[in-house]
C-alpha positions in Angstrom: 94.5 94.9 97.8 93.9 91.1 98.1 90.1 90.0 98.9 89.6 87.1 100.8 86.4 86.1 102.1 86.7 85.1 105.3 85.5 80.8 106.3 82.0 80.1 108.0 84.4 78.7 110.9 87.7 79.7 111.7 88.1 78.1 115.1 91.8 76.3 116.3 91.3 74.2 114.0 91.2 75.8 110.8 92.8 78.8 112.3 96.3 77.4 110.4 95.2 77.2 107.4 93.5 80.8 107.2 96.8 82.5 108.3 98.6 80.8 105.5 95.9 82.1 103.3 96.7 85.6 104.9 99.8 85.1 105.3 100.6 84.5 101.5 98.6 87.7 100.5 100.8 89.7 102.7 103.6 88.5 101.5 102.7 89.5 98.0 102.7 93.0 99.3 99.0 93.7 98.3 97.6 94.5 101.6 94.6 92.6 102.6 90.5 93.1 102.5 88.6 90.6 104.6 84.8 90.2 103.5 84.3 88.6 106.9 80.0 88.4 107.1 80.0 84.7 106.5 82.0 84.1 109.5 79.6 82.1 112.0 81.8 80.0 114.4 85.0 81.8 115.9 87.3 81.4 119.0 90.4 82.6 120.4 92.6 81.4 117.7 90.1 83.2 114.5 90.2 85.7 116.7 94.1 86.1 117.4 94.4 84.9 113.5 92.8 88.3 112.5 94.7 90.3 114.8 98.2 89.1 113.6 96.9 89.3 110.1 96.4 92.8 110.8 99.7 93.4 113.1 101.3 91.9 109.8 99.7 93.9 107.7 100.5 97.4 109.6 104.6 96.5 110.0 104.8 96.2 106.3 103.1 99.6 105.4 100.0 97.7 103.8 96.5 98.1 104.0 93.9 96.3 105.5 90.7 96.3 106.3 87.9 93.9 107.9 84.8 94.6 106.2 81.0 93.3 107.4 81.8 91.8 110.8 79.0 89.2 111.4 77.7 88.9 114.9 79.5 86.1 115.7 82.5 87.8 114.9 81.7 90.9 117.1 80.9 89.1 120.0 84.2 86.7 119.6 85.9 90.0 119.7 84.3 91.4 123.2 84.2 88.6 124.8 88.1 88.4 124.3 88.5 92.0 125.2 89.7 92.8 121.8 89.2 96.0 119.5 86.1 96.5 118.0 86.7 94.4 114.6 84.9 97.5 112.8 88.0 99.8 114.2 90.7 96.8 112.9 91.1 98.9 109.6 94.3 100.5 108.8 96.3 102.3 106.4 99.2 101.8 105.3 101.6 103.0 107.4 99.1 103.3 110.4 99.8 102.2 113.8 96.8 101.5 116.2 97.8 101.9 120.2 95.6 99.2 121.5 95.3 100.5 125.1 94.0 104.2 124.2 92.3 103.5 120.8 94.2 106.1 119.1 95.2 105.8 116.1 99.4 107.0 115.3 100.8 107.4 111.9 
């Protein structure tokens, strides 16, 4: 799996460029391993960033997995209505049904 450790702020604005970053590790077919404590400043866009990461991650039968959510992180995700971003690990191969929390695969 490919680490990457997460930016102090991922907002709308640098939203872009982390999902490249993302994007390119999943497409090197490594699965991905977020160190995401360091993450201070996030909105809708970090937020959705991470979930299509994720999404990604899940179609092509690769790992991932979110590891050390800082607060900020956390709260971005409630307040948006979002799974828990200690849940957003997967297996390869493993679906997540976001409407019972159950995990298929």
């Amino acid at each position: 799996m490919t680490a990457i450790a997460l930016p102090e702020r991922l907002r709308i604005d640098t939203a872009a460029e982390c999902w490249q970053e993302l994007r390119a590790a999943l497409d090197a077919g490594d699965g991905l391993q977020l160190e995401s404590s360091a993450v201070a400043d996030i909105d809708a866009a970090g937020v959705q960033v991470l979930l299509m990461a994720r999404h990604a991650a899940v179609r092509n039968a690769q790992d991932f997995s979110l590891n050390e959510a800082s607060a900020s992180l956390a709260q971005a995700f409630q307040a948006l209505g979002a799974d828990d971003p200690d849940g957003l690990s997967a297996g390869a191969g493993q679906e997540h049904d976001t409407d019972s929390g159950e995990h298929n695969g």
